[in-house]
C-alpha positions in Angstrom: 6.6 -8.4 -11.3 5.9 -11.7 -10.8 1.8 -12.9 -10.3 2.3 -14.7 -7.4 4.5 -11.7 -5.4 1.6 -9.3 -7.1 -1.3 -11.2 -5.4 0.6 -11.3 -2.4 1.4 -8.1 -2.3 -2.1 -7.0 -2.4 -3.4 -9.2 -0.2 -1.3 -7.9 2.1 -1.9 -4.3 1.5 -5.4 -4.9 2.1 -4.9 -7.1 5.0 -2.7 -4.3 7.2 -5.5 -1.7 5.7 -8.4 -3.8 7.2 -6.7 -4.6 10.6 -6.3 -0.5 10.8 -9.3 1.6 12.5 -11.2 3.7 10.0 -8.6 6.9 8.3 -5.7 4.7 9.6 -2.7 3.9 7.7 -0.3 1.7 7.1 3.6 2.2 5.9 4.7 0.3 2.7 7.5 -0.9 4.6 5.4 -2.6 7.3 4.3 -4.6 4.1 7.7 -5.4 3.0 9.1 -6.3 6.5 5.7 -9.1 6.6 6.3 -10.3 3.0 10.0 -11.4 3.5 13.1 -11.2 5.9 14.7 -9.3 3.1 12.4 -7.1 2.7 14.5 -3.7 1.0 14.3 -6.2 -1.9 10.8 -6.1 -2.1 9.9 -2.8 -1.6 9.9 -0.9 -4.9 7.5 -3.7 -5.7 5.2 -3.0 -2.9 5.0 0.6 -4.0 4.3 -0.3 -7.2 1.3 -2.4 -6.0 0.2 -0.2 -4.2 0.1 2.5 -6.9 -1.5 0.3 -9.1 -4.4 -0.1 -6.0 -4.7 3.2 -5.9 -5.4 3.9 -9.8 -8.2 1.5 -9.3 -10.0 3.1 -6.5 -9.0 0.2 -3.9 -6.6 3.0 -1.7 -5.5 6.0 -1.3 -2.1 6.9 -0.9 -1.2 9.9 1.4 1.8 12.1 1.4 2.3 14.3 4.6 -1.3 13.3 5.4 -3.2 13.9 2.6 -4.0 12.1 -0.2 -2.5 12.3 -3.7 -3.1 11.0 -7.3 -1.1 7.6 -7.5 1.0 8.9 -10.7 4.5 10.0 -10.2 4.0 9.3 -6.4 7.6 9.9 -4.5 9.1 10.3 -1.1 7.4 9.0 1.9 3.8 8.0 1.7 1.5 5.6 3.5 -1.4 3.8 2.5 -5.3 3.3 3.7 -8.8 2.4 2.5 -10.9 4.9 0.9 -12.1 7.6 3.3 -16.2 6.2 3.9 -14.7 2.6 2.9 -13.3 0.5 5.0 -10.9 -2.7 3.8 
């Protein structure tokens, strides 16, 4: 992935988390949609980010609500700061 897309990635990851109210989340394809018109293209990428985030204890990703370990994450899941942390 290319550095540039990776630190913009995460800055906006953080930046839709930080804008949310506490327990919040936020879709990965909200991130896409304000990272590029085209944004199916980048969205594999953004779920990659984020998993990568979530292995170092900067999110949590939730899957029907809850939150689950980063590895192997599929389906639909959403993203949101660390419940008692707020982005």
């Amino acid at each position: 992935m290319d550095a540039t897309l990776t630190e913009r990635i995460e800055a906006e990851i953080l930046r839709q988390i930080g804008a949310c109210a506490p327990g919040r989340s936020v879709c990965p394809t909200d991130i896409a949609r304000a990272l590029q018109e085209d944004w199916h293209a980048v969205l594999g990428q953004v779920r990659r980010g984020a998993v990568t985030m979530a292995q170092a204890g900067r999110i949590e990703i939730l899957r029907k609500g809850k939150p689950v370990a980063p590895e192997g994450v599929k389906g639909v899941i959403r993203l949101r700061a660390v419940v008692g942390q707020h982005t």
